[in-house]
TIKOLFI-937511 format. One line per field, with one value per atom (N, C-alpha, C): residue number from 1; residue in three letters; x, y, z. Coordinates in Angstrom, 2 decimals, m for minus. Example, Ala and Ser with C-alpha at 12.3 -4.5 7.8 and 13.67 -1.06 7.14 Angstrom:
<rs>
num: [1 / 1 / 1 / 2 / 2 / 2]
residu: [ALA / ALA / ALA / SER / SER / SER]
x: [13.19 / 12.30 / 13.20 / 12.85 / 13.67 / 12.90]
y: [m5.69 / m4.50 / m3.30 / m2.25 / m1.06 / 0.03]
z: [7.80 / 7.80 / 7.80 / 7.08 / 7.14 / 7.87]
</rs>
This chain:
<rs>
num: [1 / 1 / 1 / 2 / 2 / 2 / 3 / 3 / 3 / 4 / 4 / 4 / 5 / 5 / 5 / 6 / 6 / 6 / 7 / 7 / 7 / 8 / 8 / 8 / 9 / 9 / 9 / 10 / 10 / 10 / 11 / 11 / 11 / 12 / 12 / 12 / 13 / 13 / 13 / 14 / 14 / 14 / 15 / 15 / 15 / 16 / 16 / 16 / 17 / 17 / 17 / 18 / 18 / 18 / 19 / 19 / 19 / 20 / 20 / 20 / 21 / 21 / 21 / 22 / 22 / 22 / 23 / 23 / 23 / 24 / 24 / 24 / 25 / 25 / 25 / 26 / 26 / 26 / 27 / 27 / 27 / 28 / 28 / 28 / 29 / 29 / 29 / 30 / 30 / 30 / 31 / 31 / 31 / 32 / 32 / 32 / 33 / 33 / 33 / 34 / 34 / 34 / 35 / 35 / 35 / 36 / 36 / 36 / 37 / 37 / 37 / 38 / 38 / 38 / 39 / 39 / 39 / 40 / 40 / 40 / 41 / 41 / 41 / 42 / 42 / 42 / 43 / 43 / 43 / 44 / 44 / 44 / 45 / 45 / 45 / 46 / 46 / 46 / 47 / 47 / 47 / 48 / 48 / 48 / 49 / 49 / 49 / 50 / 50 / 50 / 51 / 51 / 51 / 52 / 52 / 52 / 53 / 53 / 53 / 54 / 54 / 54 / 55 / 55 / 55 / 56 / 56 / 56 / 57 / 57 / 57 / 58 / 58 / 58 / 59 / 59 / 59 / 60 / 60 / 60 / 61 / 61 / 61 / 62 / 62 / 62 / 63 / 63 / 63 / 64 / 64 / 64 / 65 / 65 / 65 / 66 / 66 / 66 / 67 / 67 / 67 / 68 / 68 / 68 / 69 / 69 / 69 / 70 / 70 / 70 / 71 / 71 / 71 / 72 / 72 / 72 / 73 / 73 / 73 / 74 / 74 / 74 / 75 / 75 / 75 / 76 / 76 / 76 / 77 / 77 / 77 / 78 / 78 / 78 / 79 / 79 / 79 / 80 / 80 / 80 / 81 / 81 / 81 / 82 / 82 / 82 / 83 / 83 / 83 / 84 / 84 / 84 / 85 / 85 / 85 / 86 / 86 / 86 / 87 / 87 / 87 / 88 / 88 / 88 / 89 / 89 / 89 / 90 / 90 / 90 / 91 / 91 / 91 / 92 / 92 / 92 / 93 / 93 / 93 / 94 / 94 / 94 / 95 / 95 / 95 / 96 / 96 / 96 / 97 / 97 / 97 / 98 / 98 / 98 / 99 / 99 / 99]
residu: [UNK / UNK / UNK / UNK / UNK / UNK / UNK / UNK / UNK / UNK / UNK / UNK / UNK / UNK / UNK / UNK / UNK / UNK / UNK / UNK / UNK / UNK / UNK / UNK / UNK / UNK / UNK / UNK / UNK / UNK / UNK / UNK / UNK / UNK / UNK / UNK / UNK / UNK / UNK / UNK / UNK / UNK / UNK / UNK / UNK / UNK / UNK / UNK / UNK / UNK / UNK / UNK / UNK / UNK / UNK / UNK / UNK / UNK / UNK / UNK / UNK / UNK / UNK / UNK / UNK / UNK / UNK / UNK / UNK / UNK / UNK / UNK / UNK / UNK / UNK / UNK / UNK / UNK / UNK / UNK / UNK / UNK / UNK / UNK / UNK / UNK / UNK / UNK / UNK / UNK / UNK / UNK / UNK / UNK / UNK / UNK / UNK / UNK / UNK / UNK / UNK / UNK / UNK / UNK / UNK / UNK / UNK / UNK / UNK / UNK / UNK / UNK / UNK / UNK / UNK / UNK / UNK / UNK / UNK / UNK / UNK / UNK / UNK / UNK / UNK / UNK / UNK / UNK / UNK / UNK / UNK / UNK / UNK / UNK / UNK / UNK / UNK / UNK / UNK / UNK / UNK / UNK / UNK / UNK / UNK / UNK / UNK / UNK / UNK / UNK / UNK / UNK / UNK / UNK / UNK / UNK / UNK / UNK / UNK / UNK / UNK / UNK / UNK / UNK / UNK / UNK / UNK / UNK / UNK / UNK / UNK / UNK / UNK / UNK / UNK / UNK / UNK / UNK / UNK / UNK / UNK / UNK / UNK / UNK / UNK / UNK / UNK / UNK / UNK / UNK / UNK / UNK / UNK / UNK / UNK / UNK / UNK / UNK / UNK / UNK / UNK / UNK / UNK / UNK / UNK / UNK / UNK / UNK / UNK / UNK / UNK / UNK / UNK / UNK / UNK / UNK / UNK / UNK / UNK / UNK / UNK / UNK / UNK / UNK / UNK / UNK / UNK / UNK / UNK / UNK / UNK / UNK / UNK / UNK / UNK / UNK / UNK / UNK / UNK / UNK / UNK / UNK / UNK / UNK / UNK / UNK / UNK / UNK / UNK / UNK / UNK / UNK / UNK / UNK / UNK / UNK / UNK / UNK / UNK / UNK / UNK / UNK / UNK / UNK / UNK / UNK / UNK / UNK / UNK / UNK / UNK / UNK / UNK / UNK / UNK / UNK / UNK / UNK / UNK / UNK / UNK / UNK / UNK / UNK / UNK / UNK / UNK / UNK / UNK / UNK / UNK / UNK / UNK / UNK / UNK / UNK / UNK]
x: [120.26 / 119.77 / 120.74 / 121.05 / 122.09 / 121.12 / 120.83 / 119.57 / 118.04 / 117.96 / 116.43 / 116.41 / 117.97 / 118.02 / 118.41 / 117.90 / 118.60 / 119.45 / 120.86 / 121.70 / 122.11 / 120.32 / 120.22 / 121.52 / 122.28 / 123.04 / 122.86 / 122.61 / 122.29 / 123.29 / 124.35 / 125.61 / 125.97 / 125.66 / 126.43 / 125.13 / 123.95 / 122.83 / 122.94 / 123.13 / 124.01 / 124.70 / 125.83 / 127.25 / 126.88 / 125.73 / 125.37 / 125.38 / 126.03 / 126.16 / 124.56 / 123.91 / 122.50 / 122.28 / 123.12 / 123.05 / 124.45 / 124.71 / 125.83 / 126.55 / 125.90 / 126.89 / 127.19 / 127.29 / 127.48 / 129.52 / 129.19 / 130.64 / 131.67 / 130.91 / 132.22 / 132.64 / 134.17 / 135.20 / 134.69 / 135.44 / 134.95 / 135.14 / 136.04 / 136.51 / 136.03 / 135.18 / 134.28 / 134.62 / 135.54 / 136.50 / 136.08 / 135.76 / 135.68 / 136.48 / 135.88 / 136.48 / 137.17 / 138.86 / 139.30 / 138.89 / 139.68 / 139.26 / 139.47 / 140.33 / 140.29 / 138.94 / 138.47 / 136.97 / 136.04 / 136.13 / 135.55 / 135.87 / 137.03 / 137.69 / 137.17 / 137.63 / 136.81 / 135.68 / 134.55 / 133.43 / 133.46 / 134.13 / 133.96 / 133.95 / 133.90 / 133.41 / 134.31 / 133.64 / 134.34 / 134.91 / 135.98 / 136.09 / 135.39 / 134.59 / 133.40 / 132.34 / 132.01 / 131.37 / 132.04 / 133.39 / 133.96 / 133.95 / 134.27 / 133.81 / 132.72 / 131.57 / 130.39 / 130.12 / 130.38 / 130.44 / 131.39 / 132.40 / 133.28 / 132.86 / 132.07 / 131.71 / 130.15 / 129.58 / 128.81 / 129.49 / 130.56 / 131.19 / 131.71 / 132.23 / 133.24 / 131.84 / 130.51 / 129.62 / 128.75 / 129.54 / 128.53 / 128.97 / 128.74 / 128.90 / 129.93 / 130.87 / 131.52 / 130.88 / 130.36 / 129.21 / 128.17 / 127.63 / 126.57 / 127.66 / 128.69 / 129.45 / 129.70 / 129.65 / 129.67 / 128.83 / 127.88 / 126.09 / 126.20 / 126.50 / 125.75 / 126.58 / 127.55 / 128.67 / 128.04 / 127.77 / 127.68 / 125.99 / 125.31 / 124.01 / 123.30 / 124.29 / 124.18 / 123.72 / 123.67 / 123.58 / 122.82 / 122.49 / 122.11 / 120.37 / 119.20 / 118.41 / 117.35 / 117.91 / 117.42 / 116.55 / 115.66 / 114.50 / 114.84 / 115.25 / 114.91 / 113.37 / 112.86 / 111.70 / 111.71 / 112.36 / 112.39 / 111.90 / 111.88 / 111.73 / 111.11 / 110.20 / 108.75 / 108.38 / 107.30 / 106.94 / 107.24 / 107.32 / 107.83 / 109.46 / 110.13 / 111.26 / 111.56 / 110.78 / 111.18 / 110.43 / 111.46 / 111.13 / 111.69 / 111.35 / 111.09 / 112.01 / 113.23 / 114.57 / 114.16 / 113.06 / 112.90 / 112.60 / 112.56 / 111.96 / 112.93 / 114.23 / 115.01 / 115.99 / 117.00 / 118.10 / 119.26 / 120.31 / 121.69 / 122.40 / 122.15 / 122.32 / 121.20 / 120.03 / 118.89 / 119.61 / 119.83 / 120.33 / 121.39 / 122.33 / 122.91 / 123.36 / 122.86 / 122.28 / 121.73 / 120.81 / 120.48 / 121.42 / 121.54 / 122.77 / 122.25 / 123.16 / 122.78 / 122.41 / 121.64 / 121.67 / 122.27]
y: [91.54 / 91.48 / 90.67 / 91.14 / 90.70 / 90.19 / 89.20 / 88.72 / 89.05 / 89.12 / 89.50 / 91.21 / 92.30 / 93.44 / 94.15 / 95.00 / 95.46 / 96.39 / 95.99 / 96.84 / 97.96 / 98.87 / 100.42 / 100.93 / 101.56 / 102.80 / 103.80 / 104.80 / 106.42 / 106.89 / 106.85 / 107.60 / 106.20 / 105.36 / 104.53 / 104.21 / 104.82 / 104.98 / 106.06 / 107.26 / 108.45 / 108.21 / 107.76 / 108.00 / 106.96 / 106.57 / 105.94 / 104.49 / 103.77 / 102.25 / 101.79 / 101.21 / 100.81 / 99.01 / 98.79 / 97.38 / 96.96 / 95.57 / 94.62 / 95.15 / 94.89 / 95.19 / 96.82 / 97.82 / 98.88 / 99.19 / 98.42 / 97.93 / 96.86 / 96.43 / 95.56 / 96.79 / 96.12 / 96.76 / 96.14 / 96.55 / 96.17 / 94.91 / 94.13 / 92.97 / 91.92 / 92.48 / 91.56 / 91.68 / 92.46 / 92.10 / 93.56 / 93.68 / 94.86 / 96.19 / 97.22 / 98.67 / 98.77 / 99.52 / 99.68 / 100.64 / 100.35 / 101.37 / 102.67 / 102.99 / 104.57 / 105.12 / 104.35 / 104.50 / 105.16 / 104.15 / 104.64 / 105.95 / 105.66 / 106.94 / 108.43 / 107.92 / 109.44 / 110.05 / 109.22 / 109.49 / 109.60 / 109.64 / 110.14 / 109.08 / 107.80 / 106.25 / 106.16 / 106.21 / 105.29 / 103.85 / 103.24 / 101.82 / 101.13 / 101.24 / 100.27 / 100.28 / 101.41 / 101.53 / 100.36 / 100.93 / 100.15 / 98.56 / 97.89 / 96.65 / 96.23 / 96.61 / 95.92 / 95.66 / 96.72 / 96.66 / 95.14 / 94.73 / 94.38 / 92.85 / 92.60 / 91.73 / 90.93 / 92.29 / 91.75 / 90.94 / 91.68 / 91.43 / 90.07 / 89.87 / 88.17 / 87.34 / 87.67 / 86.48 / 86.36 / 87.14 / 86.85 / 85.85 / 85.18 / 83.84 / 84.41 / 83.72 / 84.69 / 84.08 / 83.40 / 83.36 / 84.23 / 84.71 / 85.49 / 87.26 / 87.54 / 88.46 / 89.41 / 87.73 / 88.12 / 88.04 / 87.67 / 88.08 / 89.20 / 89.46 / 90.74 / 91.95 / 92.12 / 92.79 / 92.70 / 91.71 / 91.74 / 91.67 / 91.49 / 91.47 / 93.09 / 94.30 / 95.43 / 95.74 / 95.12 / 95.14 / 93.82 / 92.99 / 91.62 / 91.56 / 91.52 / 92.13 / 90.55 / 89.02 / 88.22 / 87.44 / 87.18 / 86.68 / 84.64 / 83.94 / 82.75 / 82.02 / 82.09 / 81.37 / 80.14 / 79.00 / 77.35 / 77.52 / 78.67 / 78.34 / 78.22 / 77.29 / 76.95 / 77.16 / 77.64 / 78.22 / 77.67 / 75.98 / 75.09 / 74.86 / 75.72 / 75.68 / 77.47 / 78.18 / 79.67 / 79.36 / 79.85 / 79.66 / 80.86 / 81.12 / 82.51 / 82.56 / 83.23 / 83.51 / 83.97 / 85.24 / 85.64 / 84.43 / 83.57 / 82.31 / 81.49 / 81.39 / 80.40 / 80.70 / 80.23 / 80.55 / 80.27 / 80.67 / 80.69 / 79.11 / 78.20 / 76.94 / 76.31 / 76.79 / 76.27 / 76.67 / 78.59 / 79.59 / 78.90 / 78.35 / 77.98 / 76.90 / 75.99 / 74.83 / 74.03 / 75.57 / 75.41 / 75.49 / 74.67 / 74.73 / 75.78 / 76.59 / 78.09 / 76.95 / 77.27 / 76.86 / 77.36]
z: [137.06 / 138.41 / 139.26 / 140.52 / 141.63 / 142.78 / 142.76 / 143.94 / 144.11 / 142.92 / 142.59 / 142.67 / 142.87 / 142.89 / 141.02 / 141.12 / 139.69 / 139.91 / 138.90 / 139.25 / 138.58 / 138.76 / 137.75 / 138.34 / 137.23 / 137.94 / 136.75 / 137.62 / 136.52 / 136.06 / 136.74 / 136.19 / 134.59 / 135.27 / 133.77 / 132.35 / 133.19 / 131.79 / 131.53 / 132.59 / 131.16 / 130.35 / 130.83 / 130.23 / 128.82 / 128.85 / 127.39 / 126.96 / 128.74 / 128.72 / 129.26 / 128.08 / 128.68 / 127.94 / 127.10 / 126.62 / 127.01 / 126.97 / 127.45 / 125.64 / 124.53 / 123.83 / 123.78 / 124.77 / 124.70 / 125.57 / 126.36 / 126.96 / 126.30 / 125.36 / 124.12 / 123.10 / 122.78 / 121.89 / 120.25 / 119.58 / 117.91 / 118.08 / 118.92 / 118.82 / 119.90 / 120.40 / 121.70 / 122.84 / 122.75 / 124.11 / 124.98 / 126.62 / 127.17 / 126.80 / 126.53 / 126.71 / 127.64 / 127.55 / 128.41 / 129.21 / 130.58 / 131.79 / 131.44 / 130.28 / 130.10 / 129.50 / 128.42 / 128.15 / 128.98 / 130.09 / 131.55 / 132.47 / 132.52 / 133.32 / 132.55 / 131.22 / 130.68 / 131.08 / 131.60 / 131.73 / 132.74 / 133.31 / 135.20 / 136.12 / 135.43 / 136.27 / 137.54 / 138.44 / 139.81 / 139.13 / 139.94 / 140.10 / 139.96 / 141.15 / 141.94 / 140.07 / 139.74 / 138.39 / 137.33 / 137.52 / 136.25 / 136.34 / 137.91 / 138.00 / 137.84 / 138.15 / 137.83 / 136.86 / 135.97 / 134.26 / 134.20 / 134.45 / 134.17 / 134.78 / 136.17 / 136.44 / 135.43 / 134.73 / 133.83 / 132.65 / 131.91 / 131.46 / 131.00 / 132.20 / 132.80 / 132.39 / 133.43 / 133.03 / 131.93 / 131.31 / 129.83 / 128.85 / 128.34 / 127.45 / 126.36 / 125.81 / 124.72 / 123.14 / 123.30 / 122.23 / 122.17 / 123.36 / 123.72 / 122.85 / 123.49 / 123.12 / 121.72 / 120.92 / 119.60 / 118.90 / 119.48 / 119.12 / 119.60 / 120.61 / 120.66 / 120.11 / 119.45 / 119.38 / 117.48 / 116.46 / 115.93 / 115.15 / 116.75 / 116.08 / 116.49 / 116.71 / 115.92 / 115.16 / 113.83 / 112.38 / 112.42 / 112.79 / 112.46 / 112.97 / 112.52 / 113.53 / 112.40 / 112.47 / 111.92 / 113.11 / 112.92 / 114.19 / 113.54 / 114.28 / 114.07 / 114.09 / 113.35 / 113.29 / 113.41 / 113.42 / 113.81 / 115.12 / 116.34 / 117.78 / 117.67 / 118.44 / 118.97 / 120.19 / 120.61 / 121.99 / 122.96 / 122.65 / 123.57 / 124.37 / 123.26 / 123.92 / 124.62 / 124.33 / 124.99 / 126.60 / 127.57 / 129.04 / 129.74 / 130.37 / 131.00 / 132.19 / 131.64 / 131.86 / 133.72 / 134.02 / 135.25 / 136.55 / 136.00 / 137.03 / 137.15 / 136.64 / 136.20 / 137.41 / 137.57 / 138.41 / 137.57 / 137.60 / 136.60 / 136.05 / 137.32 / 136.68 / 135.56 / 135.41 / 134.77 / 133.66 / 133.30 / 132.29 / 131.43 / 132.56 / 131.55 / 130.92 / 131.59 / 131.10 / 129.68 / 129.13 / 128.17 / 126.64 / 126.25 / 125.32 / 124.27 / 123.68 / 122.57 / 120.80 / 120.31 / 119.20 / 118.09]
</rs>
């Protein structure tokens, strides 16, 4: 979400990009723009992707790149520490240190 907007785009939930790890390479790192281009992507397409991209944590990256295959639920959380990401604003987000 870009200001409380979501930034659906149909052409890039066709083309089969619908998770953040769907735009990482084997190696964490963004798909190149030819990836994109294949699929017909505008620019403007390929940046946004790309601006998701940039702000994603690169810890977050290789979770998500490798938790593909990884589908382990941490049970130590306690209800007390899960807080509800929609209410938060990006300094709160990230704030919270990853365990």
């Amino acid at each position: 979400m870009i200001n409380k907007q979501s930034i659906y785009n149909k052409k890039i939930k066709e083309a089969g990009f619908v998770k953040i790890g769907d735009i990482l390479s084997n190696n964490s790192k963004s798909k190149s723009w030819d990836v994109f281009r294949e699929k017909n992507f505008s620019l403007s397409d390929y940046l946004l992707l790309q601006g998701i991209f940039c702000t994603t944590l690169p810890n977050w990256k290789l979770l998500l790149k490798d938790g593909e295959n990884n589908n382990q639920i941490d049970e130590n959380v306690s209800d007390d520490d899960v807080q509800d990401i929609t209410r938060m604003n990006s300094k709160a987000i990230y704030s919270i240190p990853v365990k």
